[in-house]
N, C-alpha and C positions, 0 to 999 in steps of 0.2 A: 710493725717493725720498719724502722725507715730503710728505702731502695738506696741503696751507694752507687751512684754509676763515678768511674772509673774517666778521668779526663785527661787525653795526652796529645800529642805532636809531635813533632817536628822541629828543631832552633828554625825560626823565623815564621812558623804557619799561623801566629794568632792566638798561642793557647792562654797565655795568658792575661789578654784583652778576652776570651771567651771565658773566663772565670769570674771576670769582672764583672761580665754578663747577668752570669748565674747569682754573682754578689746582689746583684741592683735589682732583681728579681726576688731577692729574699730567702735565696738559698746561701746554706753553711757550705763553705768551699775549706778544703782544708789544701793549703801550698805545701808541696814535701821542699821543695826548694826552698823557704823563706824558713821553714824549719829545719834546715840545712844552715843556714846562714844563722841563728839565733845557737842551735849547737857548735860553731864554729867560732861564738862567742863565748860557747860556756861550759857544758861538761867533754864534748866531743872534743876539745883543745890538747887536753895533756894527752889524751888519748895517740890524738894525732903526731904528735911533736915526738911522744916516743918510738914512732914508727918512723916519722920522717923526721930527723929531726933538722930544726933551723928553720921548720917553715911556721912557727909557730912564734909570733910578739907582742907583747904586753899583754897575754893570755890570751888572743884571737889569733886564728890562723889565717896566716897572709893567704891568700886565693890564689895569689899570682904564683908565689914560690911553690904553693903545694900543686898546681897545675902543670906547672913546667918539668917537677918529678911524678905525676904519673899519664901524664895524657898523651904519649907516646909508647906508653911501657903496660899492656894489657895485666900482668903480675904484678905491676906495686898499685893498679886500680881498682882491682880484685883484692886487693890487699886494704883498704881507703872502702870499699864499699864495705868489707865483712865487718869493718868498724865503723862505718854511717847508719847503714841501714837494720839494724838493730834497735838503733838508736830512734830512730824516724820513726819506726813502727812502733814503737811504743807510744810515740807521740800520738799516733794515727788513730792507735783502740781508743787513748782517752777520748779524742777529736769526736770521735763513733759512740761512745757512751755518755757525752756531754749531752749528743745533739738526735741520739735518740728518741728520746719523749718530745722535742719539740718539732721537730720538720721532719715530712713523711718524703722529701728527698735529700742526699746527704751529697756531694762530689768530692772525690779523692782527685787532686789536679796532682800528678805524677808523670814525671818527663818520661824516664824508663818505665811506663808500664809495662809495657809487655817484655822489654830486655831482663827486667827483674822478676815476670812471674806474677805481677802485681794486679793480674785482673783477676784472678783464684778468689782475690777477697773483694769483689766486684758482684753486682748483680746485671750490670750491664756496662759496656765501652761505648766510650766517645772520642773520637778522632778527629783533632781540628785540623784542615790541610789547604793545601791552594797549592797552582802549579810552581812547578819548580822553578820559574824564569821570576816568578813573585817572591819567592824566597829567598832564591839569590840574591837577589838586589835588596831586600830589606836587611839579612843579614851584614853585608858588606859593606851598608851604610851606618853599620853602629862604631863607635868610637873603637880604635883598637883592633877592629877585626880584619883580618886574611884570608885572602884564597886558602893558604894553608894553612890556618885554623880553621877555617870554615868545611873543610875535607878534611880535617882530623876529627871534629867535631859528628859532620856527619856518622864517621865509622862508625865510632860506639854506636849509633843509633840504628834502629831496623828500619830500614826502607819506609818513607811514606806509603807505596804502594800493598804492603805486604801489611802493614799497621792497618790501613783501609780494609783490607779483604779480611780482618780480623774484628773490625771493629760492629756492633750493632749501631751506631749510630754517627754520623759524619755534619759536621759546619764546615760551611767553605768559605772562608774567610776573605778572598779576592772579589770579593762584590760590591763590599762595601758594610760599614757599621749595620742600619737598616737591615740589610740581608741577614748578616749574623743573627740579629735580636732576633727575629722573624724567625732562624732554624730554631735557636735554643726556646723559645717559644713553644716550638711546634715538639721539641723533645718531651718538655716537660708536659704540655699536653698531652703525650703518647704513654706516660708515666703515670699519671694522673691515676690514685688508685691503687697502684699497683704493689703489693708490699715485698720486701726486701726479707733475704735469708737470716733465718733465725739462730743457727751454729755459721757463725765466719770466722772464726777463730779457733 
């Protein structure tokens, strides 16, 4: 049975260069993000538009409009997840029953893992991180972003620190690419073997 380890961060710690990782290594990565973004083009739309409506045009949901009504507002994002993440997880089983029979490790890369509860369907966590003065500065330097988005942002999220003391496994991404390969490497070597739960569902 293939081992699903569980892959998450922080905005700005590297996670999604460490999936990349795992991609180039020959492991099946499943993005809940990227299928956020493709339901946001397609069934999750009207869904969404009836809840909020106006944030929704030429059947794709604007990001920016539907940001701005709830990433201040902990009840209408609560409201925005019980209708994504349904949705996601369906996607996830298929993702997990595709890629069963063929690779004996599987990665769920999930930003809220642990905010959502999402390592229950996990056989093991991985935590990508780096200090906070590296984070800072990466986020700040992407197009568009703010001191105060970048502290609103953080909120929703659980602490680097408390995500760490949670996690079986850690990449520290401030070393440099090299160092990275080298931990995920050394994960999957720790892996090697190892079979993954038989009821995750």
């Amino acid at each position: 049975m293939t081992f699903v380890l569980g892959l998450t961060g922080s905005i700005g710690m590297g996670k999604s260069a460490t999936a990349d990782l795992f991609r180039s290594l020959g492991v099946p990565v499943h993005d809940a993000d990227a299928i956020v973004h493709r339901l946001y083009r397609g069934r999750a739309a009207p869904l969404i538009e009836k809840a909020f409506p106006g944030t929704v045009a030429e059947g794709a949901v604007d990001r920016a409009k539907l940001g701005a009504a709830v990433l201040n507002d902990p009840a209408r994002m609560k409201e925005l997840e019980a209708i994504v993440h349904p949705l996601v997880r369906e996607e996830e089983e298929s993702f997990l029953e595709r890629v069963s029979a063929l690779s004996p490790v599987a990665v769920l890369d999930i930003p809220l893992l642990f905010e959502t509860g999402g390592e229950r369907r996990c056989d093991a966590t991985l935590v990508v991180t780096a200090p906070s003065h590296v984070q800072r500065a990466r986020v700040l330097a992407r197009p568009g972003m703010t001191a105060e988005k970048f502290s609103a942002i953080l909120a929703r999220q659980m602490p680097d620190a408390s995500k760490r003391a949670r996690s079986h496994f850690l990449v520290d991404t401030s070393r440099g690419f090299a160092s990275a390969e080298a931990q995920v490497r050394s994960i999957l070597a720790c892996l090697a073997g190892r079979p993954g739960r038989r009821h995750r569902f």
